[in-house]
C-alpha positions as CSV (number, residue, x, y, z in Angstrom):
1,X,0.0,0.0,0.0
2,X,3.0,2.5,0.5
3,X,6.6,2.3,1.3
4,X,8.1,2.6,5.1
5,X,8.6,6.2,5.7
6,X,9.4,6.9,9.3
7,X,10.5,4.8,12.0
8,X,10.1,5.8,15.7
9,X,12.1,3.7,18.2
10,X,12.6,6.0,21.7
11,X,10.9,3.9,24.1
12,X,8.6,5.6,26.4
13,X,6.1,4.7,29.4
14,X,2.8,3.9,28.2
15,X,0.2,6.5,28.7
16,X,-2.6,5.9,30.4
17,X,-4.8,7.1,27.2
18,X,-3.2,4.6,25.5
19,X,-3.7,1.8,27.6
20,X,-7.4,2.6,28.0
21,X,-7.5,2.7,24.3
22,X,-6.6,-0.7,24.0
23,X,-8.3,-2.2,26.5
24,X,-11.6,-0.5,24.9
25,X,-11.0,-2.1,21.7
26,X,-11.0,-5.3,23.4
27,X,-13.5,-5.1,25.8
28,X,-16.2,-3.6,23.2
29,X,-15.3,-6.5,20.8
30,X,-15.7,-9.0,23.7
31,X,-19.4,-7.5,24.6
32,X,-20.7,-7.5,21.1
33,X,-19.8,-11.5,20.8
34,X,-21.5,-11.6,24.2
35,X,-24.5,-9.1,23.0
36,X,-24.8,-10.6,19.5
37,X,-24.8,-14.5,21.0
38,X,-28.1,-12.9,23.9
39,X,-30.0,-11.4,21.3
40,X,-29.4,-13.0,17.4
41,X,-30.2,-16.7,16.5
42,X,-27.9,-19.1,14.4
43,X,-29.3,-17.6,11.3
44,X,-28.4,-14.3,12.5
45,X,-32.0,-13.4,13.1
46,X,-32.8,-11.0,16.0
47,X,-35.0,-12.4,19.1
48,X,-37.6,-10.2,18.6
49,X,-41.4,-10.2,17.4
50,X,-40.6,-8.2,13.7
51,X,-43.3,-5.3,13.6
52,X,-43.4,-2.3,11.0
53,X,-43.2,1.3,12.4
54,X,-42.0,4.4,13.3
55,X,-41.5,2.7,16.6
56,X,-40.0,-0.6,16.1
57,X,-39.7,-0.9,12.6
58,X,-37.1,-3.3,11.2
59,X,-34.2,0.4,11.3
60,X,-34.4,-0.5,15.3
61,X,-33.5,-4.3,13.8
62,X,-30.6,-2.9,12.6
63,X,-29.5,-0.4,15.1
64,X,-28.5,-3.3,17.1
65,X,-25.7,-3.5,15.3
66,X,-24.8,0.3,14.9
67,X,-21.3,1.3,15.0
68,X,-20.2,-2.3,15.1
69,X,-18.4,-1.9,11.8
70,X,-17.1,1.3,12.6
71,X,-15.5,-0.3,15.8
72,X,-13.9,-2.2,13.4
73,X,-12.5,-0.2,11.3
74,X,-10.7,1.5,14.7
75,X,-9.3,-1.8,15.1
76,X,-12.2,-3.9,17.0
77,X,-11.7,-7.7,16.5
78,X,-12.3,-9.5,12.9
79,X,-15.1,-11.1,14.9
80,X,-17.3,-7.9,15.0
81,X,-17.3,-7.8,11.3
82,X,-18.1,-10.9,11.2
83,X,-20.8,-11.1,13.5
84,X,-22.0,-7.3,11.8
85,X,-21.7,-9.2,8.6
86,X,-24.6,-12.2,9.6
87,X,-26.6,-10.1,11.4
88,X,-27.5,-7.5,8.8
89,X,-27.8,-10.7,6.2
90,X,-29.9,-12.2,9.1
91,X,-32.2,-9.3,9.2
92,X,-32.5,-8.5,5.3
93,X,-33.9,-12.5,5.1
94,X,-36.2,-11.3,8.2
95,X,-37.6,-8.4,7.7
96,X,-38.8,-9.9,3.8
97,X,-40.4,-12.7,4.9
98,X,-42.1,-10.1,7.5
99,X,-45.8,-8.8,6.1
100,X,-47.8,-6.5,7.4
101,X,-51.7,-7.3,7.4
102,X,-53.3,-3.7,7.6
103,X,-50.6,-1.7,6.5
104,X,-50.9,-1.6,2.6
105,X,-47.4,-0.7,1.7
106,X,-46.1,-4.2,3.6
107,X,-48.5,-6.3,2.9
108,X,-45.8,-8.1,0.4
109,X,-42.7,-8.2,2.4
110,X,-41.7,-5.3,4.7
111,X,-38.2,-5.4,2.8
112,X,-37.8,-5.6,-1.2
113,X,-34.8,-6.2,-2.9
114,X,-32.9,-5.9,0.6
115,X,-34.6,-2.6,1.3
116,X,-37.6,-0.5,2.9
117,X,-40.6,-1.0,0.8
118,X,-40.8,3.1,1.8
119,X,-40.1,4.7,4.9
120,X,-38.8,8.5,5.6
121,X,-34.9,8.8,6.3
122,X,-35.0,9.5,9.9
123,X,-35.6,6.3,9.4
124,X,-33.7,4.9,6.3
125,X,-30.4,6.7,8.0
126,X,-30.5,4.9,11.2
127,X,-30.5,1.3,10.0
128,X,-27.7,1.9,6.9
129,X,-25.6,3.6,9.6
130,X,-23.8,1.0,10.0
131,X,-23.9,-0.8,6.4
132,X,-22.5,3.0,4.9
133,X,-18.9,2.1,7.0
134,X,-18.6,-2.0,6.2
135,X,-17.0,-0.1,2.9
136,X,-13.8,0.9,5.4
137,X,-13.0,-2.8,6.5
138,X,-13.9,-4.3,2.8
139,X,-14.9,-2.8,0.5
140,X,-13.9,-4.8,-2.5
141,X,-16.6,-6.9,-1.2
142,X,-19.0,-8.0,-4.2
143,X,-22.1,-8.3,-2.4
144,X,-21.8,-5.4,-0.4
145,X,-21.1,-3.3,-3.8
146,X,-23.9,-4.8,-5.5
147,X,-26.4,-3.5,-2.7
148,X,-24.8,-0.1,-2.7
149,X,-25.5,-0.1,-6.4
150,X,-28.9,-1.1,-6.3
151,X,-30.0,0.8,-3.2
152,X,-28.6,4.0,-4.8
153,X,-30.5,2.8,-8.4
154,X,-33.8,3.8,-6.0
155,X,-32.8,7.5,-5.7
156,X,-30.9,8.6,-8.7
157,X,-33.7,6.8,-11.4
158,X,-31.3,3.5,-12.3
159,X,-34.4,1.5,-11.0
160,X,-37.7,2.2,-12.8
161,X,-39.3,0.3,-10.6
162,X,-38.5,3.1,-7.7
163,X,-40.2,5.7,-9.1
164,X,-38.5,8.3,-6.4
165,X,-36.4,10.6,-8.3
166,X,-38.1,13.6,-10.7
167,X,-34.6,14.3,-13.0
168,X,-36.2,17.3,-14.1
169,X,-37.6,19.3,-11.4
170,X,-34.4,17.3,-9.3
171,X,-36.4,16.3,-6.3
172,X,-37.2,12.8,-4.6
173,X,-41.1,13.1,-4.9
174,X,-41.6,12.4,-1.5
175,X,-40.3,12.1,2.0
176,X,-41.7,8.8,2.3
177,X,-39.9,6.4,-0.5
178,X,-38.1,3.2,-0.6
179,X,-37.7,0.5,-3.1
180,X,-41.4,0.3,-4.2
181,X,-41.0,4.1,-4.4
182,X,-42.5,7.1,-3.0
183,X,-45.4,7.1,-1.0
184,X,-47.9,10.2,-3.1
185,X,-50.5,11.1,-0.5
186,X,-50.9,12.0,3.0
187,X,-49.7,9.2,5.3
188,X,-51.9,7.6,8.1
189,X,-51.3,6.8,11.7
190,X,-51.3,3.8,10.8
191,X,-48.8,4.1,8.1
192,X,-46.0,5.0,10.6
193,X,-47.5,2.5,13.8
194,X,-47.8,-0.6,12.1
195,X,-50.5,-3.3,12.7
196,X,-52.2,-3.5,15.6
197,X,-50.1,-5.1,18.8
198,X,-50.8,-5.9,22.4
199,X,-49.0,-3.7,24.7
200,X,-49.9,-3.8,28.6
201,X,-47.9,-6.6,30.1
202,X,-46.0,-7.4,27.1
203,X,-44.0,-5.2,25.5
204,X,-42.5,-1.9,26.9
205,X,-42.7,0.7,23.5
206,X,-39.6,3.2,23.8
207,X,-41.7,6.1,22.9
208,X,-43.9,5.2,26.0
209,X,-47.1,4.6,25.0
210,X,-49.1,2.2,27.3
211,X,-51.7,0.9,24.3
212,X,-51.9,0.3,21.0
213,X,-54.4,3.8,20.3
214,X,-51.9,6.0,21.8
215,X,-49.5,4.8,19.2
216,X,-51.9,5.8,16.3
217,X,-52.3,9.1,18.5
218,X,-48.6,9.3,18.2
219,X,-48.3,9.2,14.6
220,X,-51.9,10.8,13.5
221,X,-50.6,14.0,12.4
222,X,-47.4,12.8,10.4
223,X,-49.2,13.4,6.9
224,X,-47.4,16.1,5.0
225,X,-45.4,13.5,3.2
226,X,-45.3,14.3,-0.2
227,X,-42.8,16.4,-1.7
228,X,-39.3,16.7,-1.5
229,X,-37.5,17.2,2.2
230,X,-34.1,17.8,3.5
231,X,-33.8,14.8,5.3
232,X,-33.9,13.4,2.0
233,X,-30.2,14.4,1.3
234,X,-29.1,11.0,3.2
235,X,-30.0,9.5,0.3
236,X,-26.6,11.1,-1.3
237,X,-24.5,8.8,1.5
238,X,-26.0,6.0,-0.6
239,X,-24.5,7.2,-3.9
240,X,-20.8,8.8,-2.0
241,X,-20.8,4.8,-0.8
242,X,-21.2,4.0,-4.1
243,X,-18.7,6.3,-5.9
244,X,-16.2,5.6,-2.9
245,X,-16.1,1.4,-3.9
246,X,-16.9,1.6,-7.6
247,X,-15.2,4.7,-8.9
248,X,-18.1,5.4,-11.2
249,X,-18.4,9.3,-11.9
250,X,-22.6,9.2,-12.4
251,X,-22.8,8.3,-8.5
252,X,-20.5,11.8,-7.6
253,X,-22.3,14.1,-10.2
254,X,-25.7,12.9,-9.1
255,X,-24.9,14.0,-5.2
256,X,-23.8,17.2,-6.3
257,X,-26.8,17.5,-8.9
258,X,-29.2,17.0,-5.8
259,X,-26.8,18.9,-3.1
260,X,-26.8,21.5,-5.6
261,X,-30.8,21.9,-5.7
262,X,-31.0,22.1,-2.2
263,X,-28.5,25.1,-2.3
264,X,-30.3,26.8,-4.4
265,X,-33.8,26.4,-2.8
266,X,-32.2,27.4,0.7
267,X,-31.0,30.6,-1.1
268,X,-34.1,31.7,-2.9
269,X,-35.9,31.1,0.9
270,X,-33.7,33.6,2.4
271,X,-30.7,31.8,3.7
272,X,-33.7,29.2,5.3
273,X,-33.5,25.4,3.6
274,X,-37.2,25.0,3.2
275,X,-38.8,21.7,4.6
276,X,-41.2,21.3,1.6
277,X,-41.0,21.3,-2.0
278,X,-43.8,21.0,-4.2
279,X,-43.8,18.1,-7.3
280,X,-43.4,21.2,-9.2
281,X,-40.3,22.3,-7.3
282,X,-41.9,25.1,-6.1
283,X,-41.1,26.0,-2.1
284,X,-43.6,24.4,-0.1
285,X,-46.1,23.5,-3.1
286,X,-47.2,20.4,-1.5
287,X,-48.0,22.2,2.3
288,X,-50.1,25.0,0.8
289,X,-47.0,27.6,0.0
290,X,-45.4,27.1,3.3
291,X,-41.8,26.9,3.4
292,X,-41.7,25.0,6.8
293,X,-44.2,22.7,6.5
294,X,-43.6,18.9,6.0
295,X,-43.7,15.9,8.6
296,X,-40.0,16.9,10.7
297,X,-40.1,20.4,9.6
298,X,-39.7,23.7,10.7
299,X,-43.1,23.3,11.7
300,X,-43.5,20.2,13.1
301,X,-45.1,20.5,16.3
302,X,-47.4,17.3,17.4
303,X,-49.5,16.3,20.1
304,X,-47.9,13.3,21.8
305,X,-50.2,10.8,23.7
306,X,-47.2,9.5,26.3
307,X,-46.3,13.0,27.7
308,X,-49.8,14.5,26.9
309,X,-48.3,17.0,25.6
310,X,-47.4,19.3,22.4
311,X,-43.9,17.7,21.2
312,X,-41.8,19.8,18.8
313,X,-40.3,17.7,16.6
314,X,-37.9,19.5,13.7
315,X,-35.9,16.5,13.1
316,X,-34.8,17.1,9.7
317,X,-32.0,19.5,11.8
318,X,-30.3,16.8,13.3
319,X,-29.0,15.5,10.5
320,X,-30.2,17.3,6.7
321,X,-26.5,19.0,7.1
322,X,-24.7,15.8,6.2
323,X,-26.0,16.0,2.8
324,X,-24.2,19.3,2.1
325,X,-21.0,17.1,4.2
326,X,-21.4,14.8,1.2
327,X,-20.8,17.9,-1.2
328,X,-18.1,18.7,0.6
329,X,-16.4,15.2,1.0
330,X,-16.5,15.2,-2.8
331,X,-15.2,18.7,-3.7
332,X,-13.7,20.2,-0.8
333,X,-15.5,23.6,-1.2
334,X,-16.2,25.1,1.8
335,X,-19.0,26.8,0.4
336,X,-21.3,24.0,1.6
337,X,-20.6,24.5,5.0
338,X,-21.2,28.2,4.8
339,X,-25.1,27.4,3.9
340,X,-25.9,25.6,6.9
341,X,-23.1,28.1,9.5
342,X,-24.8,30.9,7.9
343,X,-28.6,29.6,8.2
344,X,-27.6,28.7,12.3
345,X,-27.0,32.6,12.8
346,X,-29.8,34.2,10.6
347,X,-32.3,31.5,13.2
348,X,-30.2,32.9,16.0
349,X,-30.4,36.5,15.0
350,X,-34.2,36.3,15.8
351,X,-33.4,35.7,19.6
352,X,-35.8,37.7,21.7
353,X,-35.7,38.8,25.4
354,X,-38.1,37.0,28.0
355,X,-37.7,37.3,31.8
356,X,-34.8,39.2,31.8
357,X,-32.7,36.6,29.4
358,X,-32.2,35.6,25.8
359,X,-34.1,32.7,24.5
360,X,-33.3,31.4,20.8
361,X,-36.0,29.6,18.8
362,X,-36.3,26.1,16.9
363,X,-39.0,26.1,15.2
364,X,-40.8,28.2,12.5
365,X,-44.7,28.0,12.4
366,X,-47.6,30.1,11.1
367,X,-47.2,32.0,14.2
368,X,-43.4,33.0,13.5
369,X,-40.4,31.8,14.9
370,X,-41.3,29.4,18.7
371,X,-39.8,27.3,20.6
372,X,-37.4,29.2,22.2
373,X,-34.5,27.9,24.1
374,X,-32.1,29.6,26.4
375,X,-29.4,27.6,24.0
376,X,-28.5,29.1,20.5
377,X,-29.9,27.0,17.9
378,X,-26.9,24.8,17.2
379,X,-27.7,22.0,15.3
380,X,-24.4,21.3,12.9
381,X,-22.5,23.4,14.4
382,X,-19.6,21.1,15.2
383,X,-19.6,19.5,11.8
384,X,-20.0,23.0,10.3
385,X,-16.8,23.9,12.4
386,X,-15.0,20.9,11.6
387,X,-15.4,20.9,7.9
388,X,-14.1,25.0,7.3
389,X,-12.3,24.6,10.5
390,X,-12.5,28.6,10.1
391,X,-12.4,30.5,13.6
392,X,-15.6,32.3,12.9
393,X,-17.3,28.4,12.6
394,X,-15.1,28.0,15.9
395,X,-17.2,30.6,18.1
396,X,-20.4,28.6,17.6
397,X,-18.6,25.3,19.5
398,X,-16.3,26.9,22.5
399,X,-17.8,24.9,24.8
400,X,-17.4,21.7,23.1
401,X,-15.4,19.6,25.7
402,X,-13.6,18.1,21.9
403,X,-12.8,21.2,20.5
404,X,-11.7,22.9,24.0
405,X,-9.0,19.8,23.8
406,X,-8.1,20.5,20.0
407,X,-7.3,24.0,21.7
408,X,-5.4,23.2,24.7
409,X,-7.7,23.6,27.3
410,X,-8.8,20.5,28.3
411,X,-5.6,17.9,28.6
412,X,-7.4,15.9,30.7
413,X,-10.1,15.0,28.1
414,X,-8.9,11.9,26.8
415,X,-8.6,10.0,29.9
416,X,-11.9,11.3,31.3
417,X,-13.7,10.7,28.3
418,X,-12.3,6.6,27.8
419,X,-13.6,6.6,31.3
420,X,-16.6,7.2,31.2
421,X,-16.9,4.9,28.5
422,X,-15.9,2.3,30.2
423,X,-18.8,3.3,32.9
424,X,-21.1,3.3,30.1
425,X,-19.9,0.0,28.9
426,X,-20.2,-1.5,32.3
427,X,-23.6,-0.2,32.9
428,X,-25.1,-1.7,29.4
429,X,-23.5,-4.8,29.8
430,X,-25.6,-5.2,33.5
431,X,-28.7,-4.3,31.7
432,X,-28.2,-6.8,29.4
433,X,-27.5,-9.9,31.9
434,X,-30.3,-9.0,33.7
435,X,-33.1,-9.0,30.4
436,X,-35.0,-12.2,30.3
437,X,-37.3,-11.2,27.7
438,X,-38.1,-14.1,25.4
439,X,-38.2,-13.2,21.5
440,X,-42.2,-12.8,21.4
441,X,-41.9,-10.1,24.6
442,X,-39.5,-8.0,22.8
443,X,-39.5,-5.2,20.5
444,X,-36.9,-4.7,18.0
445,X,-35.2,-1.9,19.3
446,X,-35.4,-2.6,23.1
447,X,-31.4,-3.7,23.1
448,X,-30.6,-0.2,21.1
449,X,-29.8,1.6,24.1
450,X,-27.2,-1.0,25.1
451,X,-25.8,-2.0,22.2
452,X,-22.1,-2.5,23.2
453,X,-20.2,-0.8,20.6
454,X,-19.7,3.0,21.7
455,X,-17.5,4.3,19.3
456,X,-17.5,8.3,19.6
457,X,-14.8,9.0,21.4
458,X,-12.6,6.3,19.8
459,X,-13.3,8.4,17.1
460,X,-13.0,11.6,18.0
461,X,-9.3,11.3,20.0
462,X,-8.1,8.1,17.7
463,X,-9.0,9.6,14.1
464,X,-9.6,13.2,14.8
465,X,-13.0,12.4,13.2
466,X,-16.8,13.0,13.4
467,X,-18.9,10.5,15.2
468,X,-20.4,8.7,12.7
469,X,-23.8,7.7,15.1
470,X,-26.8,7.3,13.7
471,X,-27.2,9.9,11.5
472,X,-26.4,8.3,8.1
473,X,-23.6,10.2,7.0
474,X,-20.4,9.0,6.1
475,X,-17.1,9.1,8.4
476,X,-15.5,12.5,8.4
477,X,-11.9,11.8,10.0
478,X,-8.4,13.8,9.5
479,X,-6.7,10.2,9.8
480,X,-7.1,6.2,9.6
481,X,-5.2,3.5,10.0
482,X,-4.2,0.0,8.1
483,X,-2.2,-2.9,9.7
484,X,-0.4,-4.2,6.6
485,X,0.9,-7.6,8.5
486,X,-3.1,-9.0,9.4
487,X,-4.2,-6.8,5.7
488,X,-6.6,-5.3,7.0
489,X,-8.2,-2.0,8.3
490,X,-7.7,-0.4,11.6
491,X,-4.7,0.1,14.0
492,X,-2.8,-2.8,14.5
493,X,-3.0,-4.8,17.7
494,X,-1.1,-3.0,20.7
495,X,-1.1,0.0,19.1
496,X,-2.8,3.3,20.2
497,X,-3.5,6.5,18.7
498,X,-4.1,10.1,20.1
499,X,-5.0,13.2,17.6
500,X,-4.3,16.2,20.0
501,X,-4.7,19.1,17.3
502,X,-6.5,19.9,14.3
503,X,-6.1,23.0,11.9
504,X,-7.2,23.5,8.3
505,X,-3.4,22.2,7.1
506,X,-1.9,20.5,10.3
507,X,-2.9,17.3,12.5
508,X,-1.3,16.3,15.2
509,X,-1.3,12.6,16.1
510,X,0.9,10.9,18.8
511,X,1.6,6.6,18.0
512,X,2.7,4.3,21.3
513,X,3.6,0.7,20.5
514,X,2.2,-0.6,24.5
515,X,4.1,-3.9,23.6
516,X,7.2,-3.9,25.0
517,X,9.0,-6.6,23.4
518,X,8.0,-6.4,19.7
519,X,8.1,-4.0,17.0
520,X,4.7,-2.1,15.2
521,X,4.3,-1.5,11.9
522,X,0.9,1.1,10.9
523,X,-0.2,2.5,7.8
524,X,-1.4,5.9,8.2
525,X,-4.0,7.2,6.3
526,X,-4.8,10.9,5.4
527,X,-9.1,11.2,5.9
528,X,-11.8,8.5,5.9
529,X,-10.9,7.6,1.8
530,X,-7.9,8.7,1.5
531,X,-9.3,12.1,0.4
532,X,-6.7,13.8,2.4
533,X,-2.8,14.7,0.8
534,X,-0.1,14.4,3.7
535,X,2.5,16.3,2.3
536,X,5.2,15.9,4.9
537,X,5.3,14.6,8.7
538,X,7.7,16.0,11.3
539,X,8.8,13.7,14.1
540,X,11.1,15.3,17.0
541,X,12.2,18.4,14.4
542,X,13.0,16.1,11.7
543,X,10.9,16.5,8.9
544,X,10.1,13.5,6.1
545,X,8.4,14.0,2.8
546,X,5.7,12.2,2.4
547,X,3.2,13.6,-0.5
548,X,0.9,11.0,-0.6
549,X,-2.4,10.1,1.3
550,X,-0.8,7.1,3.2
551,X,2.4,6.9,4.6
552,X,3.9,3.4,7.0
553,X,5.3,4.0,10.4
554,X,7.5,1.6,12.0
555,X,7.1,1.5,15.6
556,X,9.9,-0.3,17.9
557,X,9.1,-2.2,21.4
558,X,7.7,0.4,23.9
559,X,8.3,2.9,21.3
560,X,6.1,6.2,20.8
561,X,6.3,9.7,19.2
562,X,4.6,13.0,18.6
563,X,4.1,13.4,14.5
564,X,2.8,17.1,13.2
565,X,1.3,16.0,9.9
566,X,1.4,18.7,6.6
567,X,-1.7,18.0,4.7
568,X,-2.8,19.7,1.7
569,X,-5.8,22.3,1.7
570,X,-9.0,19.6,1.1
571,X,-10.1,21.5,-2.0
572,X,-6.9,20.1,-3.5
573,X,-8.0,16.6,-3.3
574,X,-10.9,17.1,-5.1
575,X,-11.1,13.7,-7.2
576,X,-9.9,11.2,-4.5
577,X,-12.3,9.9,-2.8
């Protein structure tokens, strides 16, 4: 993959970052066997009653094995890849042979051709969170490149069938859309609940609804569905996957072609991204002329049955900003991050005064801007920071624990944070012994919230990346790494990583071989895809040329070192993904 550059023998006393590091790796990779072997059959088939829905839909399926490959591709056991690997095949085969009875759309299958029949991408995005990354540990894979291909083939009009994308008004015709295409009228309660289901003294919902009615209740105002949304920019993950594994230029220019659209609508609505647009791409032509309208807009505000109570719900804001990511991933223009930092402070700048303080708002209704928090509106802002890493982007995330590390002010972060990961670990790991639920008491996403693989920090201090999450975007990271003896991605065993400075040119990444007796060798990769030059890397004043997006480090027993890495500006690297 690339010729030995630097070699760093000065032995030195293991930090305790390091260790912890290590022992992470190991101890996540241990839980998920343990996790996977409680809650999957032999087939790979989760021990759960299957059920369509907005509550436990077969996404929760999935999200029992989020971040698993991205644990992984940190250097998490070849087991976890393999155990990712049967369960997601396990719960494509379930989730088909699932059918609905009332619901109309999954009547046939809940999955076809390996996918959601249609569902929104809140939705979509949470269970390919996890399938988006198996493309860092293999992705030479055929099977895996074959459902990248056809999945994207429902959004960019390569599959007839999945009549979802409108080439010439460039819109996906509906925010509820799938592999049996878009869903073109107002959806139902029962659309997003599913069948009917017992409740009381069988299954414990996660939304907290004690009977089947207050489900529908949940749901019966999530109708504005047709029309184009933001949220509908995950879709472009789908076709960056596909570009990243296949090469094939149509899957780039189409993200852009749709990122692009979505650039322009969010500057003819005043700096605003609409939550709505119209079949004929007008700005909210399908919610009466109303820019914020749409199921998880600006506007969404619903009564919910479990909290009796008016729940505001904008979700496209947690994660519509990664489609303009995408955009930048594959050009490395700034620009894209400038529409989402510049829409946080125009919603900002309509901060008012009540009881003495500021309050920001949320949400944008008929009434005007509401739901005002004593927080700025600040959704994106770290990823808006850490893709211009400009200081004026900085300002919005000060208080980040992260970035206060990045900037020197927090040296105690690292340990703190593996810490309290281990705490975490510990506490879902109890939870887990102690659930004696059998398969027809149990709801697909009850094991979610203890799913053992808790990634974010890994990422954050061993990568100097983004948490990938749930979200559905792709990884953003400064660096990655490759073990050329095992062949395959992550950092080699006994070896530990710490990125302790950032800058739009510069990373800072310290290696420690924790092996005392035997040498390291680590491949070190510049950005998720090798999207990233590394021009040169300095080690103890010495400085090595490297111009190249990997470079290999030889690491001798004990040994460890400081290395300030050169990279060229990302708009450089335009075509390397």
């Amino acid at each position: 993959m690339s010729k030995p550059v630097l070699h760093i023998d000065t032995p030195v006393a293991p930090p305790t970052w390091a260790l912890l590091e290590r022992q992470l790796l190991k101890a996540m990779s241990d839980a998920c066997v343990q996790f996977f072997d409680h809650y999957f059959d032999e087939r790979g088939y989760l021990l759960c009653m299957p059920r369509w829905g907005g509550d436990d839909g077969p996404d929760d399926a999935a999200e029992n094995i989020l971040n698993w490959t991205m644990l992984h591709a940190l250097g998490g056991s070849e087991t976890v890849l393999r155990l990712y690997k049967k369960g997601w095949n396990g719960h494509l085969l379930q989730y088909t042979e699932a059918k609905t009875v009332e619901v109309p759309m999954g009547r046939e299958g809940m999955y076809y051709k390996e996918f959601p029949v249609m569902f929104d991408w809140f939705h979509h995005s949470e269970w390919l969170s996890a399938f988006y990354l198996q493309g860092l540990s293999d992705p030479s894979d055929l099977t895996y490149r074959n459902r990248l291909k056809r999945y994207t083939g429902f959004y960019n009009g390569d599959d007839p069938q999945a009549d979802n994308w409108d080439a010439d008004h460039k819109i996906i015709r509906s925010m509820f859309n799938g592999s049996r295409g878009p869903l073109m009228r107002k959806a139902t309660g029962l659309d997003w609940a599913g069948d009917p289901i017992e409740i009381q003294g069988r299954f414990r919902p996660g939304h907290g609804e004690r009977d089947y009615h207050q489900m529908l209740v949940h749901f019966q105002d999530y109708n504005d569905v047709v029309g184009d949304h933001p949220m509908n920019m995950s879709a472009t993950t789908l076709a960056l996957s596909a570009y990243a594994v296949t090469g094939e230029t149509r899957y780039r220019d189409w993200v852009l072609e749709y990122v692009d659209a979505w650039v322009e609508r969010t500057e003819a609505n005043g700096g605003l991204i609409p939550t709505n647009i119209g079949l004929d791409g007008s700005i909210g032509g399908e919610t009466e002329g109303k820019w914020y309208g749409g199921v998880y807009g600006w506007g969404f505000s619903v009564y919910d049955p479990a909290i009796d109570a008016i729940a505001h719900r904008p979700s496209f804001q947690n994660s519509a900003h990664y489609g303009f990511g995408n955009a930048i991933l594959l050009t490395g223009d700034r620009r894209y991050a400038d529409i989402w930092g510049r829409m946080i402070d125009i919603v900002n700048s309509n901060a008012v005064q009540e009881n003495g303080r500021t309050v920001y708002p949320n949400s944008f209704g008929d009434q005007g801007w509401y739901n005002f928090t004593p927080e700025k509106f600040a959704h994106g802002a770290l990823e808006v920071y850490y893709w211009s890493m400009d200081e004026q982007d900085a300002m919005r995330v000060l208080n980040d624990d992260w970035v206060k590390y990045l900037n020197g002010l927090n040296p105690d972060y690292p340990v703190e944070a593996l810490n309290l990961d281990f705490d975490e670990l510990h506490a879902r790991l109890e939870e887990m012994w102690a659930d004696e639920a059998t398969a027809d008491t149990r709801m697909s996403d009850d094991p979610n919230t203890i799913n053992p693989a808790i990634t974010e920090t890994l990422t954050k201090l061993m990568l100097g990346g983004l948490p990938t999450g749930r979200v559905g975007g792709p990884l953003h990271c400064r660096l990655r790494y490759f073990d050329p003896e095992s062949r395959r991605a992550g950092i080699p065993e006994d070896v530990a990583a710490l990125v302790s400075r950032l800058s739009n040119d510069e990373v800072t990444v310290s290696l420690v071989n924790v092996n005392q007796t035997e040498p390291k060798t680590v491949i070190v990769q510049g950005g998720a895809y090798a999207e990233h030059q590394i021009k040169n890397a300095r080690l103890h004043g010495n400085t090595v040329s490297v111009d190249s997006p990997h470079f290999t480090v030889h690491l001798g027993p004990g040994a460890g070192g400081e290395l300030t890495l050169k990279m060229i500006g990302r708009a450089s690297c335009r075509e390397r993904v």
